[in-house]
N, C-alpha and C positions, 0 to 999 in steps of 0.2 A: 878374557875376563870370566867365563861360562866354566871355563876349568877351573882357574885360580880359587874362585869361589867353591865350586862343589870338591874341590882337595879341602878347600878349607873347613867345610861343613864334614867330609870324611873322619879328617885327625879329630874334630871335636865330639867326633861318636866315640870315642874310647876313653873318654872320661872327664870331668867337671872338679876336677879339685884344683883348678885352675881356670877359678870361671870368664877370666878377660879371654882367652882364648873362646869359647863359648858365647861369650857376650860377641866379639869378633862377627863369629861366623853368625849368627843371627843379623846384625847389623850388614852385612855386607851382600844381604839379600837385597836389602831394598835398592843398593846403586842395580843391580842387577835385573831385576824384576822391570825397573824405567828404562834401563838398557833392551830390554826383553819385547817394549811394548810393540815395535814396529815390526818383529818380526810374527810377532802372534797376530798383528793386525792384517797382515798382508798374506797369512796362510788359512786356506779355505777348509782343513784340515783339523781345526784348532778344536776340537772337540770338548777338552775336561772344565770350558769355560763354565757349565751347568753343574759341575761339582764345586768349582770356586762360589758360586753364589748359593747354593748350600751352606758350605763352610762359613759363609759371611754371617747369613740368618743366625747359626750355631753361635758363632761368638756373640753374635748382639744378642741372643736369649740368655748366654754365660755373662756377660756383663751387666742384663738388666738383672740378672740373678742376683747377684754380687751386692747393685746397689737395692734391692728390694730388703736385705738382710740390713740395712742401716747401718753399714762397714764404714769404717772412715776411706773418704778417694784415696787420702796420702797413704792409708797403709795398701790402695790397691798396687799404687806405683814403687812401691817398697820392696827392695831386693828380697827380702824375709817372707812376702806371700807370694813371690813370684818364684822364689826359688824352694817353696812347699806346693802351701794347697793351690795356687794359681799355677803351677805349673804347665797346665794344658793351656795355656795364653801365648808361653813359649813354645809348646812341644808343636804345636800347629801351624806356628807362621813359616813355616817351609813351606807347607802346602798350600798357605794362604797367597803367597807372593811367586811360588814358582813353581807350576805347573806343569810347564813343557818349555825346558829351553833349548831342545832340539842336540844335545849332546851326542854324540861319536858312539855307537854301541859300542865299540873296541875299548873308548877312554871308559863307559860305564863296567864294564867288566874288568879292566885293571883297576879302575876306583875299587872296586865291591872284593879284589883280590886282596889290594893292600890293607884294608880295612878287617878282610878276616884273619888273614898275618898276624895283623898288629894286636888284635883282640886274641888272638891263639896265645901269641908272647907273652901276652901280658896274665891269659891264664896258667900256663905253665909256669910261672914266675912264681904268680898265685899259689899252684900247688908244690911250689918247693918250700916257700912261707911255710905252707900249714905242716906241711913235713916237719922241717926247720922245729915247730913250735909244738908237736906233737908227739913225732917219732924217734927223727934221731938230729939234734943240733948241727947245722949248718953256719952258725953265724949267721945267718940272715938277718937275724934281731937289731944288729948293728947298724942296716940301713938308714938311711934319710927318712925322717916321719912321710916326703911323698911318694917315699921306694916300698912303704908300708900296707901291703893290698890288703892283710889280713887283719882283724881289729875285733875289739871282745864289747859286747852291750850289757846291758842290765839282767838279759833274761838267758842269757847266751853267749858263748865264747869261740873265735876263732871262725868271723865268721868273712868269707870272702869280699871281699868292694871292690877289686879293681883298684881303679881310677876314680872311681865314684865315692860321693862321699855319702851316702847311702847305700843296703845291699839289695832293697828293691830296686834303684834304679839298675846297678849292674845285671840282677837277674834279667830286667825288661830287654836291656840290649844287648846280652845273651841271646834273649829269646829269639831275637829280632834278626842278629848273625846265626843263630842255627838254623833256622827257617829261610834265611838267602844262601847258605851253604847247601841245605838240603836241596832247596829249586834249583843253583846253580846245578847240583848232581843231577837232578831229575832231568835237566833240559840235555844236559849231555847226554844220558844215558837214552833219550827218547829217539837221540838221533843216532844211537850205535846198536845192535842188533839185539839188542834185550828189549829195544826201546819197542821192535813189533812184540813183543811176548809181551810188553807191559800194554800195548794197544790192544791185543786179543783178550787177556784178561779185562780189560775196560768195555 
């Protein structure tokens, strides 16, 4: 169940324009987290409980925020502020619900494999789009509106989204896969003979 789920939570890191998958993988935290409970009860080890209770206060200061601005509840439960300015309400329940579910480094690093893959593909895709739409025509134009990564705003044209149906969020989980690309590198290279050149400079 511990994999099923976190493959599941994987594929929904490359993008929301298909938010029932999304909704999915959020929802299928919580069988998981009750599933979770006996093993974190029964390990002496269980450390990040003092970051969960953190995290807890945060939200309840974010939701006494919320209702202090005199917002109507129904629009706090509304796909429309959850999936804008409430966004941090979802972006967090991973970390609220599952802490440490004690996963396989092996399966962690082929998760974190397939996920940079898949987010490579999909920029590469990306920069044949803008190609396609800039340089020299590919037909690409012709895709499927969700085969469409590239898309033109008010202030600007041609501008990358992925999967996503904003281009800040694509940039954020950009950010997000080039900073676990770049560590993955660093942790390799630490253990291969640059890795002492890079200890002696530290």
């Amino acid at each position: 169940m511990r994999r099923t789920v976190t493959t599941l939570m994987v594929v929904s890191l490359v993008g929301n324009v298909f938010p029932v998958l999304n909704i999915a993988a959020i929802f299928s935290l919580f069988p998981l987290y009750l599933f979770n409970q006996e093993s974190e009860q029964s390990s002496s080890n269980y450390g990040p409980v003092t970051a969960r209770k953190f995290l807890v206060a945060a939200y309840l200061y974010w939701i006494a925020s919320y209702i202090a601005t005199g917002a109507s509840i129904v629009n706090f439960f509304s796909f429309d502020f959850l999936r804008f300015d409430g966004a941090l309400f979802i972006a967090y329940l991973p970390l609220l619900l599952i802490v440490d579910v004690g996963l396989d480094p092996l399966f962690i690093r082929r998760s974190l494999g397939v996920f940079l893959t898949a987010m490579s593909l999909v920029a590469a895709m990306g920069l044949a789009e803008f190609a396609d739409a800039t340089l020299v025509p590919l037909g690409l134009s012709a895709l499927p509106e969700p085969l469409q990564l590239i898309h033109n705003a008010s202030l600007s044209a041609d501008i990358f989204h992925g999967f996503f149906r904003a281009h800040n969020a694509a940039g954020a989980i950009y950010a997000m896969a080039s900073l676990s690309r770049a560590q993955k590198d660093l942790h390799w290279c630490l253990g291969q003979p640059c890795g002492s050149r890079l200890t002696s400079l530290a």
